[in-house]
Backbone as a ProteinNet text record, in pm:
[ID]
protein_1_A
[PRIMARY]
XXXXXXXXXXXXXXXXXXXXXXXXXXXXXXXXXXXXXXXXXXXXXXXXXXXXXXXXXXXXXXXXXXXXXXXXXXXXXXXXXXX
[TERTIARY]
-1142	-1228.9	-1222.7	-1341.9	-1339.3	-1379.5	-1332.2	-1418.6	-1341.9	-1372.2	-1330.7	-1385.2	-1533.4	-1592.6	-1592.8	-1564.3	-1518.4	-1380.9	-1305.2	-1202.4	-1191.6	-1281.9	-1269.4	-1343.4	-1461.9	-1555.2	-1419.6	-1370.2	-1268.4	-1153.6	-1097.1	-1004.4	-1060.3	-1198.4	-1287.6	-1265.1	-1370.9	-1368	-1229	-1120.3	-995	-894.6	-940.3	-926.2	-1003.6	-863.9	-929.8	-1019	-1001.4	-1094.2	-1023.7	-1049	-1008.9	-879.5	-844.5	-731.8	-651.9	-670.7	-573.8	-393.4	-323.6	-185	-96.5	-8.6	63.2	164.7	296.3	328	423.6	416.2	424	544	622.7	716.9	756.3	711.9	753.8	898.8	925.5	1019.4	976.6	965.1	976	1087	1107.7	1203.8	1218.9	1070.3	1113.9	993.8	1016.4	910.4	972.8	816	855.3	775.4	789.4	730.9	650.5	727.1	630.5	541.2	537.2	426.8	327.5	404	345.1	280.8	349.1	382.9	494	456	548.8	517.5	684.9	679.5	709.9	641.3	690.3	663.8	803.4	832.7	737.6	673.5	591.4	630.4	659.7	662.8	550	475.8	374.2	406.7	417.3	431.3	292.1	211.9	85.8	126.1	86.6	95.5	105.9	18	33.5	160.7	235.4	366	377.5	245.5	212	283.6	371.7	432.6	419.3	414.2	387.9	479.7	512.8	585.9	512.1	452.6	424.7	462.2	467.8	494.3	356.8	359	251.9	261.1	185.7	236.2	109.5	144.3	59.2	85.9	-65.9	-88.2	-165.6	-51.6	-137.4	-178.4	-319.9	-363.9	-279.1	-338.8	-263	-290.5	-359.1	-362.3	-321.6	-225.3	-146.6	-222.3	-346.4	-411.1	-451.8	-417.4	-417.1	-540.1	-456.3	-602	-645.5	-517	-517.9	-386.6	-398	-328.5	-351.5	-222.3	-198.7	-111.2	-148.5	-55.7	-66.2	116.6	153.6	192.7	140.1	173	243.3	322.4	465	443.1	384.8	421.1	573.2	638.2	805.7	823.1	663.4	695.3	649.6	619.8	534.4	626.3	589.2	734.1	732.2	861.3	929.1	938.6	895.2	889.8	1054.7	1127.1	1272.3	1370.3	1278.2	1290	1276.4
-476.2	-466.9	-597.9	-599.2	-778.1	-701	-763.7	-726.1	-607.1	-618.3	-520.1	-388.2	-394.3	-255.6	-250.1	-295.9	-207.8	-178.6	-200.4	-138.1	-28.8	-10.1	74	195.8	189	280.4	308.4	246	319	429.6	323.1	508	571	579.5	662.3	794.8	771.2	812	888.5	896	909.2	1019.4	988.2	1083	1210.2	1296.4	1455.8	1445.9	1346.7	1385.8	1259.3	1255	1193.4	1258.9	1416.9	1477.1	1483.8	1441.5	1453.2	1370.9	1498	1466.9	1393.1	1293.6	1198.8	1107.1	1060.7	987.1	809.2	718.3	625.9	523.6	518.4	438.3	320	190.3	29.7	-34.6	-102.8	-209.6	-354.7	-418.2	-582	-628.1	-639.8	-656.4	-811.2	-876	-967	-1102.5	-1223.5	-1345.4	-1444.1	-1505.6	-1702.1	-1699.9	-1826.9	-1859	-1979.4	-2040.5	-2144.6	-2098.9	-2036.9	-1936.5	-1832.8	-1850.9	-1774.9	-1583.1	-1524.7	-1433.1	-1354.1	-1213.7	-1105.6	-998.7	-917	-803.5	-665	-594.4	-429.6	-372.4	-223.4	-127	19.3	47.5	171	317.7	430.4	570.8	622.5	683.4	785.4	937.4	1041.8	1160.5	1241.9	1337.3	1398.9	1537.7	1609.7	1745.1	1817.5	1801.4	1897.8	1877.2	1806.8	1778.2	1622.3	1594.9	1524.4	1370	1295.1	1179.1	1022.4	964.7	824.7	719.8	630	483.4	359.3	262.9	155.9	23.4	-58.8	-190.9	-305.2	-311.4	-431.8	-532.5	-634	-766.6	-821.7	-941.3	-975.9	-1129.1	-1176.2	-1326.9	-1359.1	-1438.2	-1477.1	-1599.2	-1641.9	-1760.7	-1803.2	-1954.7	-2046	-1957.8	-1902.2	-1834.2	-1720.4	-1700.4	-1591.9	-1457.7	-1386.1	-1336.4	-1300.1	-1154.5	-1168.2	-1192.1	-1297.2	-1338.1	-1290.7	-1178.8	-1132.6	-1038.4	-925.8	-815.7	-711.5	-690	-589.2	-465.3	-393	-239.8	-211.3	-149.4	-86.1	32	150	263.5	364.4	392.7	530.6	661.6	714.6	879.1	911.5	978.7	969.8	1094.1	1190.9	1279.9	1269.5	1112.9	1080.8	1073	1082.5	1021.5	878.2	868.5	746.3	644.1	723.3	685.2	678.5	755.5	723.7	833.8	941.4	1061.5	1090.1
571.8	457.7	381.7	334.5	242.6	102	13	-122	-220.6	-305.3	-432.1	-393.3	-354.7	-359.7	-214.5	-153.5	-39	-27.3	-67.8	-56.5	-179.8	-318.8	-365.2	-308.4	-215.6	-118.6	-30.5	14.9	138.5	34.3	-56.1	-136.2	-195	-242.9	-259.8	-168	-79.5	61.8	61.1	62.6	119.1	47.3	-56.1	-197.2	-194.1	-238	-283.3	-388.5	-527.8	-622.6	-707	-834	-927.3	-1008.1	-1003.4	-1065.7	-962.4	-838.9	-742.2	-745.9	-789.4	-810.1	-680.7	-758.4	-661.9	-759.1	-704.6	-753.7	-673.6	-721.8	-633.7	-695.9	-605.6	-628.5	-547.3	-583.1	-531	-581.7	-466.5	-527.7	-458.8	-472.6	-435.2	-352.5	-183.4	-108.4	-75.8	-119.3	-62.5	-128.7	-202.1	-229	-159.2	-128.2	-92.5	-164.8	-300.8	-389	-293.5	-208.2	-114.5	-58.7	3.6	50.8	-36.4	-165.3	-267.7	-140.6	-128.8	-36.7	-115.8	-118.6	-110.5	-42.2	-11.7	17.6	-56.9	-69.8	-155.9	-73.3	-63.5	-59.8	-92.4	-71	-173.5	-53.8	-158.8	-123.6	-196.9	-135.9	-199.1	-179.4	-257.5	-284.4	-318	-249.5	-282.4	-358.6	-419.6	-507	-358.8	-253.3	-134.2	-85	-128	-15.6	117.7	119.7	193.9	137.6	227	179.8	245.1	218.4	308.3	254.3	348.4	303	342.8	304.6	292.3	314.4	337.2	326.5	297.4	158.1	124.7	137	214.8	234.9	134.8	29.8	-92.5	-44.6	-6.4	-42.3	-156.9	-276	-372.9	-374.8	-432.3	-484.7	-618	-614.8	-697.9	-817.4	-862.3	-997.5	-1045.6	-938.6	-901.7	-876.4	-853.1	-797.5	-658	-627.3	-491.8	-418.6	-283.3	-222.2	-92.4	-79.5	54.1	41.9	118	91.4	252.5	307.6	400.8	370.2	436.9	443.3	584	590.9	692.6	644.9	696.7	656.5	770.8	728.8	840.3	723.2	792.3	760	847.4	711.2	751.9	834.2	892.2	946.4	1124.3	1165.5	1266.1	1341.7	1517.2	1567.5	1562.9	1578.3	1598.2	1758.3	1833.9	1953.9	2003.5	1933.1	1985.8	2018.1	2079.4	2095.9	2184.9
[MASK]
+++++++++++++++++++++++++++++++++++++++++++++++++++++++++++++++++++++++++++++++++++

């Protein structure tokens, strides 16, 4: 996805509603200020029970604004392939 509104059309899309309960917790594992590059941590929690973990990878521009942004997402209930 490129763009503001497309990526707000995709969690649109993705979302139960606008009252849809959840709560989200990040930490910051990892910056290169040379690279102006970080990594966070994120857990998501849904009201259904439904849970996910994250890894955001954030490229910022010189104005510290992100200029590029990935997610890896593991549902902690998927296999692991190590089974």
């Amino acid at each position: 996805m490129h763009g503001a509104e497309a990526l707000a059309r995709f969690w649109e899309s993705e979302r139960e509603g606008p009252e849809e309960e959840f709560t989200l917790r990040s930490e910051v594992v990892a910056v290169d200020p040379a690279a102006r590059t970080a990594v966070v941590r994120v857990e998501v929690a849904y009201g259904d029970g439904e849970r996910w973990r994250d890894l955001w990878v954030l490229h910022l521009a010189p104005d510290g604004r992100c200029r590029a942004f990935e997610e890896w997402p593991f549902s902690p209930d998927q296999p692991d392939g190590h089974g």
